[in-house]
C-alpha positions in Angstrom: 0.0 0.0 0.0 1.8 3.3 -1.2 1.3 6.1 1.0 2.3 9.8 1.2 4.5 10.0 4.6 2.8 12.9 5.1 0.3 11.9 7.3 1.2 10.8 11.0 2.9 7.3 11.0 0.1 5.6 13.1 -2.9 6.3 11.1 -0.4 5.1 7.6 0.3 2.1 9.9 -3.3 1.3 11.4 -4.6 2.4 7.3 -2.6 -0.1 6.0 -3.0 -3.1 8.4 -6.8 -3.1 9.5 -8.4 -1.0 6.7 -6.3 -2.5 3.5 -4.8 -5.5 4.2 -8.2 -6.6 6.6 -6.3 -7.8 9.6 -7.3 -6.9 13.5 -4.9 -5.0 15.5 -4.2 -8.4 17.3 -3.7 -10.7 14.5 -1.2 -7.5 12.8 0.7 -7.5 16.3 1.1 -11.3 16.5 2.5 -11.3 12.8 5.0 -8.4 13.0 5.9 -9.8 16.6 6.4 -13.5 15.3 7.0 -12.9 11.6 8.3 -16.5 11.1 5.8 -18.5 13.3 3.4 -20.6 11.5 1.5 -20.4 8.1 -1.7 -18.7 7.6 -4.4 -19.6 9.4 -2.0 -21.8 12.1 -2.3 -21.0 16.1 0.5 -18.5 17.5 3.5 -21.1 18.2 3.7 -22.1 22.6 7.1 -19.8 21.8 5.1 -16.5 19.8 6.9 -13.4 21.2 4.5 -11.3 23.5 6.9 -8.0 22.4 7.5 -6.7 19.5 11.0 -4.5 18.7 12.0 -1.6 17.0 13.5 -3.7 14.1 10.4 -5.5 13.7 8.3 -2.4 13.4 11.1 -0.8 11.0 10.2 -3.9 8.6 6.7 -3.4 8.4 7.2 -0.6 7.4 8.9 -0.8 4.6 6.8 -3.9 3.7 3.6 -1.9 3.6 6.2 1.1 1.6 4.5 3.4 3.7 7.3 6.0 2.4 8.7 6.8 6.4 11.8 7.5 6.9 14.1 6.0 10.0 13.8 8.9 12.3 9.8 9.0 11.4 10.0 5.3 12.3 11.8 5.3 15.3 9.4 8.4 16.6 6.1 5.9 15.9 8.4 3.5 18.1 8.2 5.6 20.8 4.8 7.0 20.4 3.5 3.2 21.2 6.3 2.5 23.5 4.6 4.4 26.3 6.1 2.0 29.3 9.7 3.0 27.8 11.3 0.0 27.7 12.1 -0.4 24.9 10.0 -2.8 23.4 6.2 -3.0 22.7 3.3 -5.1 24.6 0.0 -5.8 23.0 -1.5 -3.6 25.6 0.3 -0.4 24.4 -0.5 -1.5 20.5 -4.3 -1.5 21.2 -4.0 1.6 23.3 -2.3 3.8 20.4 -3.2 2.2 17.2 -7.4 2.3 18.3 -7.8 5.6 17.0 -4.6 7.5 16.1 -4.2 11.2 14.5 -5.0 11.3 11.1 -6.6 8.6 10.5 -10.0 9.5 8.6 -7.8 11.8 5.9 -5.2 8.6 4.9 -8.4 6.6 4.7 -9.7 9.6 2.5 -6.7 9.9 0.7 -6.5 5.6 0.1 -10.2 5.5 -1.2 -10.9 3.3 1.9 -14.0 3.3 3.6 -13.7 3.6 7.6 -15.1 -0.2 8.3 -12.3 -1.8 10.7 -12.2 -5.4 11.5 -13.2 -5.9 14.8 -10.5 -6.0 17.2 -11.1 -9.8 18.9 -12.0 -9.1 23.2 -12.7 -5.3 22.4 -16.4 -4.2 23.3 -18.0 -2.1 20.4 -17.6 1.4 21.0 -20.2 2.9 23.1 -22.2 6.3 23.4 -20.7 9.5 24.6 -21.8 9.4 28.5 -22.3 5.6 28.6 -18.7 4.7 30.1 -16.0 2.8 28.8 -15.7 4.5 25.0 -12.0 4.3 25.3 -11.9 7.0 22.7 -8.9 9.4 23.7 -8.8 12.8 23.3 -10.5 13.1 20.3 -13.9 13.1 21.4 -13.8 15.2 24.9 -15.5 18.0 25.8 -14.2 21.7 26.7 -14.6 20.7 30.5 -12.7 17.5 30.1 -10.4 18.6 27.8 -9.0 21.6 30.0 -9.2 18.8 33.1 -6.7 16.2 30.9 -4.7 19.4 30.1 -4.3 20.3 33.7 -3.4 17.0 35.0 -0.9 16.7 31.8 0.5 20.0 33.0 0.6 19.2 36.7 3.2 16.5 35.7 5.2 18.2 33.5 6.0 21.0 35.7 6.5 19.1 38.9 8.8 16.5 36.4 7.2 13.3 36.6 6.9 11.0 33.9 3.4 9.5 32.7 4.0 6.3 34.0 5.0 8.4 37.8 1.7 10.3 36.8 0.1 6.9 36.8 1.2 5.6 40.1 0.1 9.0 41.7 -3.8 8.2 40.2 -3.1 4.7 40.8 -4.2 5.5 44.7 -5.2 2.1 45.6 -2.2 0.4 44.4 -3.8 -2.2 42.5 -1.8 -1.1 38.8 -5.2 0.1 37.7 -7.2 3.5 38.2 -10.8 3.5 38.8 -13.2 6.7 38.7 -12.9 7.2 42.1 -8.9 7.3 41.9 -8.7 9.5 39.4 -11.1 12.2 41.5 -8.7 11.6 44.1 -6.1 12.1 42.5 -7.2 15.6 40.9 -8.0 16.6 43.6 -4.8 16.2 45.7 -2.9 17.6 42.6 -5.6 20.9 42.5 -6.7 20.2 39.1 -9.4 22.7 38.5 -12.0 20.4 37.2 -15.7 19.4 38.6 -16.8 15.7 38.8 -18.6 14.9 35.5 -15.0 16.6 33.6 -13.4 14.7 35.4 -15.1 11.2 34.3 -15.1 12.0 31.0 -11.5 12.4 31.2 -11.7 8.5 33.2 -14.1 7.5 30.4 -11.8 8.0 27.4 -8.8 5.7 28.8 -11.0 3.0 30.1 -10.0 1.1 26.9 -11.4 -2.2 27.8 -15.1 -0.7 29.4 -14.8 -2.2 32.5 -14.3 0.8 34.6 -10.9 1.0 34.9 -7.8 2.5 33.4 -4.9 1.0 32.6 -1.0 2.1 32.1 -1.1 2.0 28.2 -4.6 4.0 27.4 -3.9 6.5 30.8 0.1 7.4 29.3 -1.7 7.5 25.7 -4.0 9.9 26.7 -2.1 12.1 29.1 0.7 11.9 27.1 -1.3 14.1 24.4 -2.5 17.1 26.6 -1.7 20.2 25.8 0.4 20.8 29.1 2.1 24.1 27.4 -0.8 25.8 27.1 -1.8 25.9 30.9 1.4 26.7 31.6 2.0 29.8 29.8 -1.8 30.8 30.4 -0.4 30.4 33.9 2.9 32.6 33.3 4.5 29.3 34.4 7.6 27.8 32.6 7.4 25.8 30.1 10.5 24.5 29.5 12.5 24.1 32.4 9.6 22.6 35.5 10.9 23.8 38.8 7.8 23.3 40.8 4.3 22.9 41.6 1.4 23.6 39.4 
């Protein structure tokens, strides 16, 4: 599938392997992950890699000739690679390929119509207000939006990284964060937000639509807020964090 490179990596990528080539998000994982297990149609081998690397990801993309260069590649890398280490889970594939940047204008630009196959375990997406859309970004409100880029700002200037921002909503401890978390958590970080902002921030990185957020959806979403601009409308660094927000 030849494709301008410029449009953002992710929707080329998703474009390419859902829309055009008809595969779910998990079936594409498993075969870039474990290009050289099985036929087609044959179970994942007992050894299938649950990772898949930057040199792996580098390949597909220049099997699909998506027309990105190495820097653009290694950038996509580390837009999925939200835990940092290096390599990427099927957790944090789901989490940034469900509904990447861009997306509707390659499929615009391909002559593809926007009828994914459905990714296998993922509940159809529901109605605004109904809980678990898993949506990101894309679809929140003015409310929300200014409480995601609060919180996104919060941890910027104080330093932490999103999976440090994660731990601090994670109150409970139990590696996920619930509704009620989340309110606590804004609340001990002084994000200006009322209740209903807040859960529709919760809302769109409750991926699976069971209530809960986990590390992949939370750093995908966070990780777009537009921190800067709180900052500066605070006359607050932007650059260099020293502080409290």
């Amino acid at each position: 599938m030849e494709s301008p490179s410029n449009h953002p990596p992710l929707a080329l990528l998703k474009a390419a392997l859902v829309y055009y080539n008809e595969m779910t998000l998990e079936e594409a994982f498993e075969q870039i992950a474990n290009p050289d297990d099985g036929g087609e149609g044959d179970a994942p081998a007992p050894s299938s890699n649950e990772f898949m690397e930057l040199a792996q990801l580098r390949q597909t993309f220049q099997d699909l000739e998506l027309g990105c260069d190495e820097v653009t590649i290694q950038r996509a890398f580390e837009q999925i690679d939200t835990k940092r280490d290096g390599k990427i889970d099927m957790e944090e594939w789901q989490a940034a390929l469900a509904d990447p940047e861009g997306l509707e204008d390659v499929l615009a630009s391909r002559g593809l119509t926007n009828e994914a196959v459905p990714s296998e375990g993922v509940p159809p997406p529901k109605p605004p207000n109904a809980g678990g859309s898993g949506r990101g970004a894309a679809g929140l409100g003015p409310a929300a939006r200014e409480a995601l880029n609060q919180l996104g700002a919060v941890l910027k200037f104080n330093g932490l990284t999103l999976e440090e921002g994660f731990e601090e909503a994670d109150v409970d401890g139990d590696g996920l964060v619930s509704l009620a978390d989340l309110q606590a958590a804004a609340e001990s970080l002084g994000i200006d937000a009322n209740e209903e902002a807040i859960a529709e921030v919760h809302r769109a990185m409750d991926a699976q639509g069971d209530g809960m957020a986990a590390l992949a959806p939370f750093c995908a979403l966070v990780g777009g807020a537009d921190a800067d601009e709180v900052l500066r409308s605070r006359g607050l660094p932007v650059g260099d964090p020293s502080g409290g927000a």
